[in-house]
C-alpha positions as a Markdown table, in Angstrom:
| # | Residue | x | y | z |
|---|---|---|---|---|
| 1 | Unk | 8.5 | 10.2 | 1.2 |
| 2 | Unk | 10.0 | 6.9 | 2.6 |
| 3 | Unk | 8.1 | 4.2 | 4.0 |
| 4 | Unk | 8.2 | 4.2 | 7.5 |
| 5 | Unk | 8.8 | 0.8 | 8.1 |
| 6 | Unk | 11.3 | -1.6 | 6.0 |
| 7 | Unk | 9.8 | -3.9 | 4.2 |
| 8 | Unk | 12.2 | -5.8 | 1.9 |
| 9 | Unk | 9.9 | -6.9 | -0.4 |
| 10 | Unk | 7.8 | -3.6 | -1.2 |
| 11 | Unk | 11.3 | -2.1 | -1.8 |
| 12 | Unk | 12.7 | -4.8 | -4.1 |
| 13 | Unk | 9.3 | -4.1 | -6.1 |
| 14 | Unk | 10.2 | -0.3 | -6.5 |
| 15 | Unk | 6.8 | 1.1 | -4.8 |
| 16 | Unk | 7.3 | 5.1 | -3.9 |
| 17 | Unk | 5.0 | 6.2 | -0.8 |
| 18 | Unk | 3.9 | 9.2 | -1.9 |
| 19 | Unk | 1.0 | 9.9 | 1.1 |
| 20 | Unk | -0.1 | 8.3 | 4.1 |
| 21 | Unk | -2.3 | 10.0 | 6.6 |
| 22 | Unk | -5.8 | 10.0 | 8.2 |
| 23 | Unk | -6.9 | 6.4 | 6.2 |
| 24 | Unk | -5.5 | 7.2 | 3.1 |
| 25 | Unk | -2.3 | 6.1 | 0.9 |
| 26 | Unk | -0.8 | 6.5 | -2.3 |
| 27 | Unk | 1.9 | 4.5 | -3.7 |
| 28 | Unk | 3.1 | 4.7 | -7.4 |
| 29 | Unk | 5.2 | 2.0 | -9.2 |
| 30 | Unk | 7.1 | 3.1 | -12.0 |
| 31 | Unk | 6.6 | -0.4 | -13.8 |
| 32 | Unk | 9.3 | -2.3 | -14.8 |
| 33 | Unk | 10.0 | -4.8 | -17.6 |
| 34 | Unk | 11.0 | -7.5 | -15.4 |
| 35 | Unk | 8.0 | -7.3 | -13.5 |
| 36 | Unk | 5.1 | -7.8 | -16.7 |
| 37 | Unk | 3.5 | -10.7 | -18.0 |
| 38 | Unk | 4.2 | -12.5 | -21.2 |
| 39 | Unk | 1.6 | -10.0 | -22.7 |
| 40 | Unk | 4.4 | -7.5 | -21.4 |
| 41 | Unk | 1.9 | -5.8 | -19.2 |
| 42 | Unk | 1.6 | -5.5 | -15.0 |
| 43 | Unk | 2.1 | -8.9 | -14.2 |
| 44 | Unk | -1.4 | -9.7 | -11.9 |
| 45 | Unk | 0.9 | -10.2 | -9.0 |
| 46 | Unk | 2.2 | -7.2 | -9.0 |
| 47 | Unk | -0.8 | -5.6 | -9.5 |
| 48 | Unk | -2.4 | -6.6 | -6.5 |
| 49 | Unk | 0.5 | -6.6 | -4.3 |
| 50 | Unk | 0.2 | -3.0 | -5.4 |
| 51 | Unk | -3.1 | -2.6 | -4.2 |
| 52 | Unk | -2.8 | -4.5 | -0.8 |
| 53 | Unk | 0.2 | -2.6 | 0.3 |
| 54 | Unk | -1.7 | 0.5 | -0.1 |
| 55 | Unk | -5.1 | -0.3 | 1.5 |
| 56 | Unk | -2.2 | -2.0 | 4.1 |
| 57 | Unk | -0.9 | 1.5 | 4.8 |
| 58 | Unk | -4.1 | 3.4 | 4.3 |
| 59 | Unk | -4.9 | 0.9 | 7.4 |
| 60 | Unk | -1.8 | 1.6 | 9.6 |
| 61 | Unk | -2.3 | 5.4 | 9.2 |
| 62 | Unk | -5.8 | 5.4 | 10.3 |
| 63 | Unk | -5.3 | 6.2 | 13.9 |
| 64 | Unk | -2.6 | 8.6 | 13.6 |
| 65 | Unk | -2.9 | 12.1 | 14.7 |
| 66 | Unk | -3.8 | 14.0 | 11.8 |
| 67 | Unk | -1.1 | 16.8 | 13.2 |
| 68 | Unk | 1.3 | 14.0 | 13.0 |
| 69 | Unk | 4.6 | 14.2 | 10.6 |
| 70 | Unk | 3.6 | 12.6 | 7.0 |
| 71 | Unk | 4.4 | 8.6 | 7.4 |
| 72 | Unk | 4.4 | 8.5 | 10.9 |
| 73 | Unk | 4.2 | 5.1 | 11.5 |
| 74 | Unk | 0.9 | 3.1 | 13.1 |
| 75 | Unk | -0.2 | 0.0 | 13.9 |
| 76 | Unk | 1.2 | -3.0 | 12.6 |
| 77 | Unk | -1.6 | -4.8 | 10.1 |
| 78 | Unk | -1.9 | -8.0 | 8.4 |
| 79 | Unk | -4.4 | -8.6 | 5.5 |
| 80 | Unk | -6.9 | -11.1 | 6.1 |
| 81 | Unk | -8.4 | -11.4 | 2.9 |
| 82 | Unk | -8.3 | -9.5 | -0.3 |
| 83 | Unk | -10.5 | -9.2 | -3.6 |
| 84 | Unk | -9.2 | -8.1 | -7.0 |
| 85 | Unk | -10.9 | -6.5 | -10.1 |
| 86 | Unk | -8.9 | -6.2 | -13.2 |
| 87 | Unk | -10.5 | -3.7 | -15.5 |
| 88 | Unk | -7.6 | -2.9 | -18.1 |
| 89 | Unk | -4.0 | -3.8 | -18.9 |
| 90 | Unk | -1.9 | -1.9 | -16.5 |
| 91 | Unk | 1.3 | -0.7 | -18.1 |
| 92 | Unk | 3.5 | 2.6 | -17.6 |
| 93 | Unk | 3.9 | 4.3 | -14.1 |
| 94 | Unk | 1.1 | 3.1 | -12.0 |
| 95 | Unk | -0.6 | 4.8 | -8.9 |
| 96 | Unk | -2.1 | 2.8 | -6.1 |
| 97 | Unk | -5.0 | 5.0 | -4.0 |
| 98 | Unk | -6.5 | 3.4 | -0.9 |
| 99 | Unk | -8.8 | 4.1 | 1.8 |
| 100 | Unk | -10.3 | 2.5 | 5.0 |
| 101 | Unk | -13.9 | 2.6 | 4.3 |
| 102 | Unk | -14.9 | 1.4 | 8.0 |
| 103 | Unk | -12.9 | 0.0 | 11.3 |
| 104 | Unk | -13.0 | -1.7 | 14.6 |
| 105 | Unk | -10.4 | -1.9 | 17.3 |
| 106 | Unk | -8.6 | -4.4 | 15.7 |
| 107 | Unk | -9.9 | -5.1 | 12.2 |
| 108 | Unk | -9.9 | -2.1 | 8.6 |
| 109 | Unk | -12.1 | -2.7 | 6.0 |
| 110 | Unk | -10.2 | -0.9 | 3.0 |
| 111 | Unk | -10.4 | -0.3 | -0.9 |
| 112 | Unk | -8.0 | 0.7 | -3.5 |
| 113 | Unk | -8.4 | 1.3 | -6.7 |
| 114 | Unk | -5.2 | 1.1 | -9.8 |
| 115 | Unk | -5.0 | 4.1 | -12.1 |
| 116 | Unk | -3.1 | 5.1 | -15.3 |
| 117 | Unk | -0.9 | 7.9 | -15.5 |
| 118 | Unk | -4.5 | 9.5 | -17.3 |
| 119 | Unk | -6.4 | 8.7 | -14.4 |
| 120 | Unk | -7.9 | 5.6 | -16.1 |
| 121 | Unk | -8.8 | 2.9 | -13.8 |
| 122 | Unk | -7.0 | -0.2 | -14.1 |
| 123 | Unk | -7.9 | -2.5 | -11.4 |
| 124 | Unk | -9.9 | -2.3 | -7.8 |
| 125 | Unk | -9.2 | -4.3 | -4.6 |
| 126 | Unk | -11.0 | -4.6 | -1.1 |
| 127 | Unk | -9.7 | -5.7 | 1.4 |
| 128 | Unk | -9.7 | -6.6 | 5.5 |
| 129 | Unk | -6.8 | -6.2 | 7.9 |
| 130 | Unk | -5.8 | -6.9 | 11.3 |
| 131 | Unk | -4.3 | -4.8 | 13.2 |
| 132 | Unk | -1.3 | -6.2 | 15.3 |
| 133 | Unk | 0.9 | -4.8 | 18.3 |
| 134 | Unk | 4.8 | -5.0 | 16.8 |
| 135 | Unk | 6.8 | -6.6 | 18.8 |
| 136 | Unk | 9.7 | -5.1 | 20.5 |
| 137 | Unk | 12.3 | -7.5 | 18.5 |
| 138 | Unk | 10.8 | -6.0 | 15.4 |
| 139 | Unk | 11.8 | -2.5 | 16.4 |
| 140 | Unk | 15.0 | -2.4 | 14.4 |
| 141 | Unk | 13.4 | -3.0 | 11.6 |
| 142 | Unk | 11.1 | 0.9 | 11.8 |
| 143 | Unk | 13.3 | 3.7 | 10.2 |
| 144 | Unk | 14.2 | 6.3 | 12.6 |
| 145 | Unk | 13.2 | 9.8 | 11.9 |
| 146 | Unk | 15.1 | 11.2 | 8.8 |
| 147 | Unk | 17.0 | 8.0 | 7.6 |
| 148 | Unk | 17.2 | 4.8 | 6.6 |
């Protein structure tokens, strides 16, 4: 599944969308050399830019239709601030699972956690986000239906 917005960044770092619906996202990241640490593991960075894109998108689907296509894109969000818990070294591919836990109009209190491909978890984040109208300019920048 494609994101359903552009996001140069997120792309550059490999992340596949693999759900996004009704407050909930998964994103996996085959991890890459270039992107551990000197212990050649996940780099932390990566690891929780992991986990705030996810709880990001877990955000932005939350008031979709739940009849709506897969990745149908919602509300704009920006995180306001972000906790990380590093359990164990992440290496491998990595899967991201997030979820709003509660909302307001205009705020998403979320959580992710970081799993293994054993289903070992790695790391776990919380998070809040705002949630922001897009504005028009930034329209060019949502893939249309079916493309890039």
């Amino acid at each position: 599944m494609e994101f359903p917005v552009l996001i140069p960044f997120v792309q550059a770092m490999g992340f596949e969308l693999l759900r996004m619906q009704g407050g909930e996202a998964e994103i996996a990241l085959p991890l890459r050399a270039d992107q551990h640490n000197s212990l050649n593991m996940a780099h932390g960075g990566v690891t929780m830019t992991l986990l705030d894109v996810t709880m990001a998108h877990a955000a932005r689907s939350a008031d979709v239709p739940a009849d709506a296509a897969p990745g149908t894109l919602g509300r704009a969000v920006i995180t306001i601030e972000m906790k990380t818990t590093f359990m164990r070294p992440a290496v491998g591919r990595l899967t991201a699972r997030g979820r709003v836990l509660s909302r307001t109009p205009t705020l998403a209190f979320c959580e992710a956690s970081l799993l293994d491909e054993a289903g070992v978890l790695l790391a776990h984040a919380t998070g809040s986000f705002k949630y922001l109208t897009r504005p028009a300019q930034d329209s060019r920048r949502v893939r249309a239906a079916g493309g890039d």
